[in-house]
N, C-alpha and C positions, 0 to 999 in steps of 0.2 A: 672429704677433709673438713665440710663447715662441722660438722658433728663431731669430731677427733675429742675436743675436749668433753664431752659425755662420758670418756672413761675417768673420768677422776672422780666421776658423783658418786655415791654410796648412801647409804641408807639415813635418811634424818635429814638430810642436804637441804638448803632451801634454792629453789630451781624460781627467776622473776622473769615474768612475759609481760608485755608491755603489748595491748590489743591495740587494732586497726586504730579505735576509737580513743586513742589515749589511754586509757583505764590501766592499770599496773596490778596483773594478777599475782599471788605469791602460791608455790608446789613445793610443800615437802615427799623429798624421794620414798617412797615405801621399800621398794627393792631395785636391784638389777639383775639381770639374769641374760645368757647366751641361747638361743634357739635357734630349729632350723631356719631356710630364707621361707619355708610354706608352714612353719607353725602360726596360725591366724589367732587361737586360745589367747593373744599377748591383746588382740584388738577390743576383745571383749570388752564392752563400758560398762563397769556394775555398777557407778553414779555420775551424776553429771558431773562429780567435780573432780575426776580422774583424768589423767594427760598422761599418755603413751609416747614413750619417745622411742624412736628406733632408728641404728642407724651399720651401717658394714661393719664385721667382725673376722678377723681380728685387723686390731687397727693398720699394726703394720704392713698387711697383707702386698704382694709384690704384684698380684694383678685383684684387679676389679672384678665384681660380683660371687665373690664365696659361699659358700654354703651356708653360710651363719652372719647372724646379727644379735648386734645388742642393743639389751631392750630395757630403759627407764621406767617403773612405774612412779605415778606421783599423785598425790591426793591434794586439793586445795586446801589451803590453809583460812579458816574462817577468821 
């Protein structure tokens, strides 16, 4: 349920992380997309300034651990 609202992001979104150290990252969303729970292809880092969000799909689901998730991709915005 902490991740419920990651269905509203879509593409161009700006995503703000606030790190251990203070520092205040900014992630514009690239895409989202549904996989299975063992498609790993989402984990992929193809630069350091990519941030993977994943989280249970679909949101309403009546029990826990489905077959599917959804998956934020995000790029750091320089």
């Amino acid at each position: 349920t902490h991740f419920a609202p990651l269905r509203y992001l879509g593409p161009g979104d700006i995503v703000t992380l606030q790190r251990p150290d203070g520092r205040v990252v900014r992630y514009r969303v690239q895409a989202t997309r549904v996989v299975r729970k063992n498609d790993t292809s989402v984990l992929r880092q193809d630069a350091r300034t990519r941030l993977t969000l994943i989280t249970c799909y679909p949101f309403d689901a009546v029990r826990p651990g489905t077959p599917l998730r959804w998956v934020v991709i995000a790029q750091k915005v320089a």
